[in-house]
C-alpha positions, 0 to 999 in steps of 0.5 A: 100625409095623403098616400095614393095607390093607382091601379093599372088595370088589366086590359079586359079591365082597362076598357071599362067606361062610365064614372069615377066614384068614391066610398069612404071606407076603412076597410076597402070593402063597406061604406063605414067612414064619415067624410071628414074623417075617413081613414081612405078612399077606394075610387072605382070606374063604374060603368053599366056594364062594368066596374074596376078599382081605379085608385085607393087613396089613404089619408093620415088620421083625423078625428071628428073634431069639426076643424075643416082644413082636414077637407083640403086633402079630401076634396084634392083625392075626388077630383074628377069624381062624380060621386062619393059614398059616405057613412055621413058628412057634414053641410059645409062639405056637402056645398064643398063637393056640390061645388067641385061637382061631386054628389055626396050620398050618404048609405047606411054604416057598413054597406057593402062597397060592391053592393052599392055598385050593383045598385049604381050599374043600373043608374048609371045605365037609365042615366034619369038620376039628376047627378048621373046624368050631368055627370055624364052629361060633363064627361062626354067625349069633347073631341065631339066638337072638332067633328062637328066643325070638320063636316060642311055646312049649308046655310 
């Protein structure tokens, strides 16, 4: 059983802009859980300038047992992710999330959740990281387009 809380930010809070990021965690506040395994999520907007809870998503218990059909509730919960933060992962998930598009990154057990979004801020500011930016790259405003083709063009 999957259980997902949405956050309805303040409006100071809802104006953040940037990528939805995942970390693993048990305790909503360190990166301390193996992907296939992990107890939640705590999914963030992350913007350069910014940060804000978007979602937690809790999943019923799973051991470290190698039975892959406990990644299907997994990968549902980080659809529109761009990356997830985990304790570890194994290979076959990692082609999983680079297929959905979500960059697995593996940091050091307990790392503190709001220190890897210090870190990110940054990055995601450069945009020069691969996956930032085709992540970026991908979530650009798509109405862009209808702009284009409204304007007159000579030929």
């Amino acid at each position: 059983m999957t259980t997902r809380l949405a956050v309805v930010p303040a409006p100071e809070v809802a104006e953040v802009r940037g990528l939805r990021v995942a970390f693993a965690t048990g305790d909503r506040r360190h990166v301390d859980q193996h992907f296939g395994s992990t107890e939640s999520f705590a999914i963030y907007t992350v913007g350069a300038d910014g940060h804000a809870l978007a979602e937690a998503v809790r999943f019923s218990s799973a051991e470290h047992d190698g039975n892959e059909d406990k990644l299907v509730d997994r990968m549902a919960a980080l659809e529109g992710c761009a990356a997830v933060y985990v304790q570890a992962v194994g290979s076959s998930a990692i082609q999983r999330l680079l297929s959905m598009g979500v960059q697995p990154i593996k940091v050091q057990p307990g790392t503190p959740i709001a220190d890897a979004i210090k870190a990110l801020k940054p990055e995601i500011a450069a945009a020069t990281t691969p996956w930032i930016a085709r992540a970026l790259k991908v979530r650009k405003d798509p109405s862009r387009f209808e702009a284009m083709t409204a304007e007159d063009w000579d030929e």
